[in-house]
N, C-alpha and C positions, 0 to 999 in steps of 0.2 A: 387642587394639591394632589401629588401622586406619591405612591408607594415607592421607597427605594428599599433593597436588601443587599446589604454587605457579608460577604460570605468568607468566615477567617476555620483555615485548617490548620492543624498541628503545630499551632504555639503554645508552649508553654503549656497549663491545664486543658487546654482547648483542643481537640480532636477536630470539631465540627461546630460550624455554630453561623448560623444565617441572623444574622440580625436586622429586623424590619425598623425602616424610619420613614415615618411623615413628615412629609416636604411641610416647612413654614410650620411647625410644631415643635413644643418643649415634648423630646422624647424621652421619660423619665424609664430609665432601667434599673427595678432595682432586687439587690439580692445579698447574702449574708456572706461574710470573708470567705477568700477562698473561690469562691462561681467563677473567678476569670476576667470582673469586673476591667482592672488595672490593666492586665493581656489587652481588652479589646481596644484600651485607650491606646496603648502603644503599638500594636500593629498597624492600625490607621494611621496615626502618626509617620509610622516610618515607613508604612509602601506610602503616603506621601510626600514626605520630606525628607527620605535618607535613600539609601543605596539597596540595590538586594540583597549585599552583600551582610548590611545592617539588618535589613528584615530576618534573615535567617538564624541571627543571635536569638531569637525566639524558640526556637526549634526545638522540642522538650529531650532532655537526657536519654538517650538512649533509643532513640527513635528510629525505625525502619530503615533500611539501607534504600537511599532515593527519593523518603521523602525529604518533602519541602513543608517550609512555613510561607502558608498560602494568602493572599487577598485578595479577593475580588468584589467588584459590584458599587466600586466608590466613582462613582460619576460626575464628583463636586470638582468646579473649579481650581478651591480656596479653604484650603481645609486648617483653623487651628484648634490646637487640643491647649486647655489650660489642666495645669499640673503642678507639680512639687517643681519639677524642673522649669518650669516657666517662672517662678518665684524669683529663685535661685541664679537663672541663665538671665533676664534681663530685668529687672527691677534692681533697685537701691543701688544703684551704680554711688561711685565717691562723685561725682560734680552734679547728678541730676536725679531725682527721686526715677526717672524712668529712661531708657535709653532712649529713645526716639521720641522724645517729650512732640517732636514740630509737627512731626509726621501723626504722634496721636493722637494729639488736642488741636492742631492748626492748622491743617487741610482742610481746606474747603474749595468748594465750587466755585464760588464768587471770587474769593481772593485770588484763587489761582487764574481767574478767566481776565481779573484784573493785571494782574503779575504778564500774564503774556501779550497783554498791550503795550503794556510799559518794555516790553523784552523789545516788541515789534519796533517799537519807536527807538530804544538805542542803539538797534540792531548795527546801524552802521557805523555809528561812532565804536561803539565797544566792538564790533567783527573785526574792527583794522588790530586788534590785537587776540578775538578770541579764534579766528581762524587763520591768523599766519602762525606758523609754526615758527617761523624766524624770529619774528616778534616775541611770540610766549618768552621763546630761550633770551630774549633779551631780559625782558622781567626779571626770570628766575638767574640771573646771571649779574646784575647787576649789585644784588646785597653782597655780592660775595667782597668787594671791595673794602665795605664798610667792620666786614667781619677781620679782614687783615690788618687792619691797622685801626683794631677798637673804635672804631667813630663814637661818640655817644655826645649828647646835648649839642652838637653843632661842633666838636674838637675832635679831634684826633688823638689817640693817648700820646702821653709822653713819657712814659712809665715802660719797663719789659722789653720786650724785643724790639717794640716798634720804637720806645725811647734809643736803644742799640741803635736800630738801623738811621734813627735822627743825624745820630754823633758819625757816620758813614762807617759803619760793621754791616757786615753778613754779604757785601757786594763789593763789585767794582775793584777785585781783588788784581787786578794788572797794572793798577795806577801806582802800588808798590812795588817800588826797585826790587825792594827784599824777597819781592817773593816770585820773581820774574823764572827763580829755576824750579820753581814750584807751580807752575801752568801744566803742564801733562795731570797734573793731581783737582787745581780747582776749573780746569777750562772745559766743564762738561755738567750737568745736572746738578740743580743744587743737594737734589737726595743721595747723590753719591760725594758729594762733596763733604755733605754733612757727615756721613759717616768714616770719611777721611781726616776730618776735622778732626772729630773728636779721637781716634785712634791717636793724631800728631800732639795735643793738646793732654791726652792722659800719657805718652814718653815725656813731654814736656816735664809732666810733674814730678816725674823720676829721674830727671836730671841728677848727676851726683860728682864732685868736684870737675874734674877735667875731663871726664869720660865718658863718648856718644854711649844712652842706653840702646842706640840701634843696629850700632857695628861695632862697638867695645872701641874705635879707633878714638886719639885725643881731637879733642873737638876744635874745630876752628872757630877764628877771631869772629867771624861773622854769622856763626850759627846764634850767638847771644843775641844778636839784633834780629835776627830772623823768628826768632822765639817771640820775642816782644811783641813785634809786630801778628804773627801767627794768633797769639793768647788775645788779643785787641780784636782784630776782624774775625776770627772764625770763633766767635760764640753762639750755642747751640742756639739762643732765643733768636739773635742778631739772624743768624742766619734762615730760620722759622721765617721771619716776618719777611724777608726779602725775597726768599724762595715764592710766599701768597701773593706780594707786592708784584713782582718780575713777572710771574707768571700771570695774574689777571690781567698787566699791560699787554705783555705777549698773547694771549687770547683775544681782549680786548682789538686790538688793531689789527689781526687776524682777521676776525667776524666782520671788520669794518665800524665798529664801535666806535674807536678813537681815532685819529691820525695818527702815522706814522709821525710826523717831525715832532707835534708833542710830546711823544714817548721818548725823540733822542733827546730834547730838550731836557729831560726830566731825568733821565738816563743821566748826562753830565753833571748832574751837581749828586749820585751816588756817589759813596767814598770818596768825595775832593773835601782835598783842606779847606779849611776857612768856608765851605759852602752848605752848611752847615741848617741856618736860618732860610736860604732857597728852597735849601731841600723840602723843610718843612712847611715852604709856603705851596708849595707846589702838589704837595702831598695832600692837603689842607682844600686847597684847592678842587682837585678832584674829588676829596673827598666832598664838599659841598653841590659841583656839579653832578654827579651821580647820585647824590641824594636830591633833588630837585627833581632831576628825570625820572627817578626810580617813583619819588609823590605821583607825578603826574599819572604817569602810565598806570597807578593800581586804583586813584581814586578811579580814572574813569572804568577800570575795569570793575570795582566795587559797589560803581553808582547802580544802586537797586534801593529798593521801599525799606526792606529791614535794614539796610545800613545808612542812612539817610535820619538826622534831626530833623524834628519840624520845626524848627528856623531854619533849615536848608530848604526845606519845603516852599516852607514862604516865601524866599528870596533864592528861589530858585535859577533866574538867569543868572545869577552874583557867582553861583555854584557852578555853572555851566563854565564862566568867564575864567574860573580858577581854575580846569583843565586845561588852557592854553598853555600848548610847549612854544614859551621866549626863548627865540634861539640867542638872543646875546647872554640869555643863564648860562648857556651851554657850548660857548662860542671858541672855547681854550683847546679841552679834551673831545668833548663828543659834534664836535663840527664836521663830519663826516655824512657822505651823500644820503648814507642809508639812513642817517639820527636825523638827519633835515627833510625827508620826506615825507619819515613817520610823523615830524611836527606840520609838515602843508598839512598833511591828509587828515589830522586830527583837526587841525584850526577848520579848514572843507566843513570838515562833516559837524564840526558845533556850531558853526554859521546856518547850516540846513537845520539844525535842530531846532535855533534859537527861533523858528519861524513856528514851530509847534509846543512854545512853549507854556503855553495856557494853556492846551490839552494837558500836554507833560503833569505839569503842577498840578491838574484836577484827580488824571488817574494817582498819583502817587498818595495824595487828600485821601480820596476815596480807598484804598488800600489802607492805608494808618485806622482811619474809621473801621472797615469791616474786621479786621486786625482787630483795633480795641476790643471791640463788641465781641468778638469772639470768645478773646482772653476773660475778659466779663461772664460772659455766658458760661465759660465751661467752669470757671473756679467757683462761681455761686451755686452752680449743678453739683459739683464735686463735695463745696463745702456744706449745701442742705444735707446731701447724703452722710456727709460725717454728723452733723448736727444729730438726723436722727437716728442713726445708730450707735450716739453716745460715745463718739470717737476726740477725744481731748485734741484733734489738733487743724488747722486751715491749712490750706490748699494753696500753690502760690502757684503763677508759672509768668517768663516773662521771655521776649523776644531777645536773642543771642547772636545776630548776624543774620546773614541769608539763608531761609531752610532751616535755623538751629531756633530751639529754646531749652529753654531750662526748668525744670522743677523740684519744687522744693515743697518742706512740710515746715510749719510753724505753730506749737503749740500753741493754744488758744490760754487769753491772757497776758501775751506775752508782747515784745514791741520786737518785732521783725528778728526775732534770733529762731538763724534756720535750724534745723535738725540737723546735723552733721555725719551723722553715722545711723539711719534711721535702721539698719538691719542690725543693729546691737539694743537702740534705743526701744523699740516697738516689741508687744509680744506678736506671741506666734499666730492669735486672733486674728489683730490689729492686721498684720504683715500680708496675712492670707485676704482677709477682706477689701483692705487696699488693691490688694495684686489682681484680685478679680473683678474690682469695679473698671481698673486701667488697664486689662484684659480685654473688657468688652469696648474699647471705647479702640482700642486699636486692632481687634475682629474687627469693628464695623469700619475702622476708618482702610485697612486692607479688603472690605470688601467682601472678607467671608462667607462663603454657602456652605459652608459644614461645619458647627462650632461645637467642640468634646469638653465635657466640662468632666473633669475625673473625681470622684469627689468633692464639688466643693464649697461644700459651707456646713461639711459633718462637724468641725474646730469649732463654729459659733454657738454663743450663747443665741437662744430664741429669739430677743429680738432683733441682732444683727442678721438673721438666718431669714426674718421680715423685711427688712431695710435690704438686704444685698440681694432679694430675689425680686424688691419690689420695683427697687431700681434697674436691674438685669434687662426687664421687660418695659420699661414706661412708655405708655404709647405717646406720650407729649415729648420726649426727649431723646435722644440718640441713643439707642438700645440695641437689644438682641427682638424686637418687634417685630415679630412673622418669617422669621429668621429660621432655620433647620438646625434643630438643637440637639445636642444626643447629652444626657445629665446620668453620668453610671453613678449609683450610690447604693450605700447600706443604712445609708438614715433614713428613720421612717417619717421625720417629720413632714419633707415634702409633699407624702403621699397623704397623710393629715390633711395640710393645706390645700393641698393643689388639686386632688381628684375628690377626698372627701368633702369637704367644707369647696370646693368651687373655688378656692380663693382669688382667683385671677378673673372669674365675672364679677363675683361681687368687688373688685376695685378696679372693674368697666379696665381691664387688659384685655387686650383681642385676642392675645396666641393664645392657639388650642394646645391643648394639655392629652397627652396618652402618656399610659401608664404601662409598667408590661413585668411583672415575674421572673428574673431571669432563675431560672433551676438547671445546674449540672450536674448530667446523670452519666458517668464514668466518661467525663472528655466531651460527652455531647450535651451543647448547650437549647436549652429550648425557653419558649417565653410563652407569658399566661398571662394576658391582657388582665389589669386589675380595674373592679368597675370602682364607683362610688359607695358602693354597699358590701363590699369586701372588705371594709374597713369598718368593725364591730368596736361600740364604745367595748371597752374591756370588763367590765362590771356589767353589762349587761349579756355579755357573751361568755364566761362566766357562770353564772346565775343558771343561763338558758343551758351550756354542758350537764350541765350538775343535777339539772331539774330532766333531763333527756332520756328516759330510761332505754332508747334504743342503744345508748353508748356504755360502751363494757364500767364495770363500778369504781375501775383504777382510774380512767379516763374521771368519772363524773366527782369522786372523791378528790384531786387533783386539784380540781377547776373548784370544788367546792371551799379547799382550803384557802385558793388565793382569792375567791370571793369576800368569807368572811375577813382578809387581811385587809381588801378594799374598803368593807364598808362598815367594819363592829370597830367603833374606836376601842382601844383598849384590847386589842383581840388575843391577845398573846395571853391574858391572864383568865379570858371567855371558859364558859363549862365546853362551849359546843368546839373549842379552838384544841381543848385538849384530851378532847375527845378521837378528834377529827388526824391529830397526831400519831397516835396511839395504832389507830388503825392504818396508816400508812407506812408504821414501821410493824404491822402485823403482830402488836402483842397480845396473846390473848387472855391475859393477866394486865390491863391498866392499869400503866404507873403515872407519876409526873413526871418531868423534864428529867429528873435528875436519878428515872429509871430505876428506883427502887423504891421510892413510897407509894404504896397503892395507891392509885385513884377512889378518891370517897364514892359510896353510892349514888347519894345526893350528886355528884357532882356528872357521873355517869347516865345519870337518869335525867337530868339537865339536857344533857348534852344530846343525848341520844332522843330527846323531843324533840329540841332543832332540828337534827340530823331528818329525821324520819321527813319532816317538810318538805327536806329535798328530795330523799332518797327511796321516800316510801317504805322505807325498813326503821324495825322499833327495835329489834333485836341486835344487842353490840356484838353477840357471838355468831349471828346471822351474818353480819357486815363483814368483820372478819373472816369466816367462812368463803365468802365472794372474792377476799382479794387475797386469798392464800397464795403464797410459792407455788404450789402446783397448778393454781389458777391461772396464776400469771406467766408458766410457763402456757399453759395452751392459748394465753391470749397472743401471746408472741409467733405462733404458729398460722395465725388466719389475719391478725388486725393491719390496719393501713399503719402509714407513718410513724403518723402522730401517735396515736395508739403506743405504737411500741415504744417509740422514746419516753413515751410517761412509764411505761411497765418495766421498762427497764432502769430507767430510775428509783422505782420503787426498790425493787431485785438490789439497789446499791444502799441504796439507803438502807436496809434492813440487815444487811452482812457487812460488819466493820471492816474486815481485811480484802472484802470484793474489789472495791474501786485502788485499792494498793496492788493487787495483783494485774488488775488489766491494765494501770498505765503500767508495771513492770515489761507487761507482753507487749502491748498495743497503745504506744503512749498518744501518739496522737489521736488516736479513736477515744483513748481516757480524756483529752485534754476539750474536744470537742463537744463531748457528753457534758463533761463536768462543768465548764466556764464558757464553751463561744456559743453557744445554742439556745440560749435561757430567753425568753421572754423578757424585754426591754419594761422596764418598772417605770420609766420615764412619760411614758405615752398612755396616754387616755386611751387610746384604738390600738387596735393590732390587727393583722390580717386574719380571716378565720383559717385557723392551723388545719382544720382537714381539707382544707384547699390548697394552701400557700405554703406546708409546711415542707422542709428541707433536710436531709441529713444525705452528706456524700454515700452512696450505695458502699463502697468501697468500706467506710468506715463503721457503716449499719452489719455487712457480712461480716466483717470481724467482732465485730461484741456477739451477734449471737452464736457466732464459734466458740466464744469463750464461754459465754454464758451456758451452750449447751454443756460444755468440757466441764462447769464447774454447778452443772443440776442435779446430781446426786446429793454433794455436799449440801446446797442449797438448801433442797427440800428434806434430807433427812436428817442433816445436820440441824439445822435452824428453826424448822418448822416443827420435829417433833412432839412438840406441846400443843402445837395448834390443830392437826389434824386428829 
């Protein structure tokens, strides 16, 4: 396995930042809000799947005249990044829990090696329509028939326009005497007719005693009859249906579809009296023959494994025999050289087939089986994983046609009622852990050598955060298994699991596990490989601060108070807890909590025995002494990080109006200090802070600006009692 490093410039938080990955390794990056985490997901992302044009929407405000938002060093094929937008962009569609349910659950090697046997063998019969292009157009040309004159159950409507056109409206408009001086108007398109129509048809209706509404002149004997007749044939539906009728024969015998003499045949009994009942036999007629043709020609273009019963299976020559184009089906309208040769060449090549027909029926067997098994495999995979990460609902997925299937969710308990709306029904857990188990299952089935997981399983509860990393990896099943992983996160639990406790040998997973720090230090990103031993139970690390007398006494007091929160039940009410208070908030007059009743002697003297344990000091005015205001100003002046973020906490905690003043100036430096920085209470371990600990430099120079701005007050304001 080799080294890759992806080198991202000038996006967004990020100046600089080389980020190292181990090929065939969970690359776990992790780091506190803020570091750039999210940036590095999406610039990989989109110098692979977007435009440059996209990459450069990274490009931080304000930025140099010339730079660019850069990537370089991504050597992977196949890169996907799972995200908020991955959720969002293809899961819970309305018809299938996942968009490309066939593609992620039903790809295989076998099926598909089977599938193009079966391709091999229809090839000729189905080529006589999937590679003539004349043919396709016949296909796709044919429904249009049944669309014009409503076919449906074997009838033709009788109802609308096409009833109209029954009773002879919308055509054949020259077979009227009366309208013989009205030919320059209907003897051209019927779309321009139409619109003639109705313009003659709305004067009609403003007729008004004796008087043309079209020249004011008195109207003649035989405009009334011409009306009649007009109002009768040219109605907008009537003429609809015969314009789709007229024209599909006109095309039709055109192409060579139909004969010419059928069509005048069929032509003569438009608009004739009394032929009424022809019309509609005739009409009836083709509509029957075109549906016959149009069967034929799709089943055999259809005939594949997923659209095929297995009693088609079984009785598969029977199947073959029903593609036969009878040409006396077809003997009226579609008797034409071109319809009769597409039926030799068909009958040819199912005579050739029928000799491979025992083959035929085996592969198509053995596809339905591997198929089954499949569908089997993956819904009992999917639904253990639900089982054990206490997921209320089963797994469905079922075969859709060729290349399609479907999936769905059905609450457990229940008798096959889908989920219908699963992105309303589901929490934000539930939605997430789904989305990244069906995540990985279509990384793997595209084949992915770079898989980005952007946070994700910070939303679960511990044991699905067991369950979706255990299944992520399983070596017995279709996984992320030695796979090139990059995992950005701010939860520490992985780091728990995964590098401290080993968790991935001890449950015999093979992918190797690194670890890595990510720290931004103004724009430049750097990383700090974390071992196994960088992760301190927190009560024992802790303990060991507090007891350390090389570490300043704000430091070891600090660690000492969240010790005793670990491990004195009761601590809050402890001698040594309100002791330990007292001197944190620098008074040298102890109170209780409520800052004005002394602290008893007894209780001082208590306290200050524990204390001495850790601290080596018996003296309360001693202690206090060590962490004066002015102390704490010089420890601010030499100590590393960590250091100072404890002492300057203190510094806040001890001046009520301090922390209201700095978020006034510096809110985000206030908002950083106060709430996103804190020591996670959640977790047993924690990284040791004088190694691992973080504060943006940016946000550190601003408080001790302030702080120095506001050290006079501080220490002579505040402290005057105590020095």
């Amino acid at each position: 396995m080799g080294e890759v490093t992806i080198e991202i410039k000038n996006c967004n938080c990020i100046k600089s930042a080389d980020i190292k990955l181990e090929e065939g390794t969970l690359n776990i990056k992790y780091g506190s809000n803020g570091t750039g985490k999210s940036t590095i997901s999406k610039a990989v992302f989109l110098k692979t799947h977007g435009s440059e044009e996209e990459l450069q929407t990274l490009l931080p405000y304000g930025a140099d005249k010339g730079q660019k938002c850069e990537v370089d060093g991504i050597s992977f094929n196949k890169v996907m990044v799972f995200d908020e937008s991955y959720v969002n962009s293809y899961l819970f569609k309305e018809k299938s829990f996942l968009e490309n349910s066939f593609r992620v659950f039903l790809r295989s090697e076998e099926c598909d090696r089977l599938a193009n046997e079966i391709t091999n063998l229809l090839a000729e019969l189905q080529g006589i329509f999937h590679e003539n292009e004349a043919i396709q157009n016949v296909r796709s040309f044919l429904p249009k028939y049944a669309e014009a004159v409503k076919y449906s159950d074997g009838e033709i409507s009788k109802k609308g326009g096409v009833g109209e056109f029954l009773k002879g409206n919308g055509a054949g408009f020259d077979k009227y005497d009366e309208l013989k001086v009205y030919k320059p108007f209907y003897d051209r398109d019927l779309a321009s007719v139409s619109k003639w129509a109705k313009w003659r048809n709305d004067g009609i209706k403003q007729m008004n005693g004796e008087t043309c509404p079209f020249c004011a002149d008195e109207l003649k004997e035989e405009i009334e009859k011409q009306n009649k007749v007009i109002s009768k044939v040219f109605k907008n539906s009537a003429l609809s249906t015969a314009n789709a009728v007229l024209e599909y024969l006109r095309e039709a015998v055109e192409k060579n579809y139909i004969k010419a003499d059928a069509l005048s045949a069929l032509q003569e009994y438009i608009s004739s009296t009394g032929k009424e009942d022809s019309l509609e036999s005739e009409l009836q007629n083709l509509a029957v023959e075109t549906e016959y043709l149009y069967k034929k020609i799709d089943k055999i273009c259809q005939f594949r494994p997923m659209n095929v019963t297995h009693e088609e299976l079984e009785n598969i020559e029977k199947n073959l025999n029903e593609m036969y184009v009878d040409k006396r089906q077809i003997s009226k309208f579609y008797s034409t050289d071109f319809i009769y040769t597409i039926a030799d060449e068909v009958e040819e090549k199912i005579n050739n087939l029928k000799e491979n027909t025992g083959k035929l029926r085996g592969l198509f067997i053995q596809h339905e089986k591997k198929m089954d098994e499949l569908i089997t495999k993956r819904k009992d995979d999917i639904n253990q994983f639900f089982l054990l990460a206490g997921f209320p609902y089963k797994f469905e997925i079922r075969p859709d046609g060729e290349n399609k299937a479907v999936s769905y969710l059905i609450p457990i308990n229940t008798e096959d009622v889908k989920v219908s709306n699963p992105d309303t029904h589901l929490s934000w857990g539930e939605k997430n852990a789904f989305s990244l188990v069906m995540f990985m299952f279509e990384a793997v089935s595209e084949n992915a050598d770079l898989i980005v997981l952007d946070d994700p399983i910070t939303s679960f509860d511990k044991d699905k955060k067991f369950a979706v990393i255990r299944r992520l990896f399983d070596n017995q099943k279709v996984s992320f298994r030695d796979k090139t992983v990059l995992m950005l996160t701010h939860d520490m639990q992985p780091l728990i699991d995964y590098v401290h406790n080993d968790f991935f040998k001890r449950m015999g997973l093979t992918t190797p596990v690194k670890a890595k720090y990510l720290q931004n230090e103004n724009g430049i990103i750097n990383e700090f490989e974390i071992f196994g031993d960088d992760l301190i139970n927190t009560v024992e690390l802790t303990k060991s601060i507090a007891d350390d007398s090389n570490r300043s006494m704000a430091v070891r007091i600090v660690n000492l108070r969240k010790y005793i929160e670990l491990t004195k039940p009761g601590f809050a009410e402890s001698d040594i807890y309100e002791v330990i208070s007292n001197i944190i908030h620098g008074r040298k007059d102890a109170t209780f909590s409520d800052g004005e009743t002394a602290l008893s002697e007894e209780v001082k003297t208590n306290g200050m025995n524990e204390i001495e344990s850790f601290l080596g000091i018996s003296s309360y005015d001693d202690v206090i002494e060590t962490v004066s205001s002015k102390k704490l100003f010089d420890i601010l002046d030499s100590a590393d990080i960590y250091e100072k973020i404890i002492t300057v906490r203190l510094l806040f905690e001890r001046y009520d109006g301090l922390l209201a003043k700095l978020k006034k100036k510096y809110p985000a430096a206030c908002k950083f200090v106060n709430e996103t920085n804190h020591i996670e209470n959640d977790y047993i371990f924690q990284l040791d802070p004088f190694k691992f600990f973080q504060i943006p430099q940016f946000y550190l120079s601003e408080i001790e600006t302030f702080l120095e701005d506001e050290k006079d007050t501080i220490i002579n304001g505040f402290d005057k009692d105590i020095v």
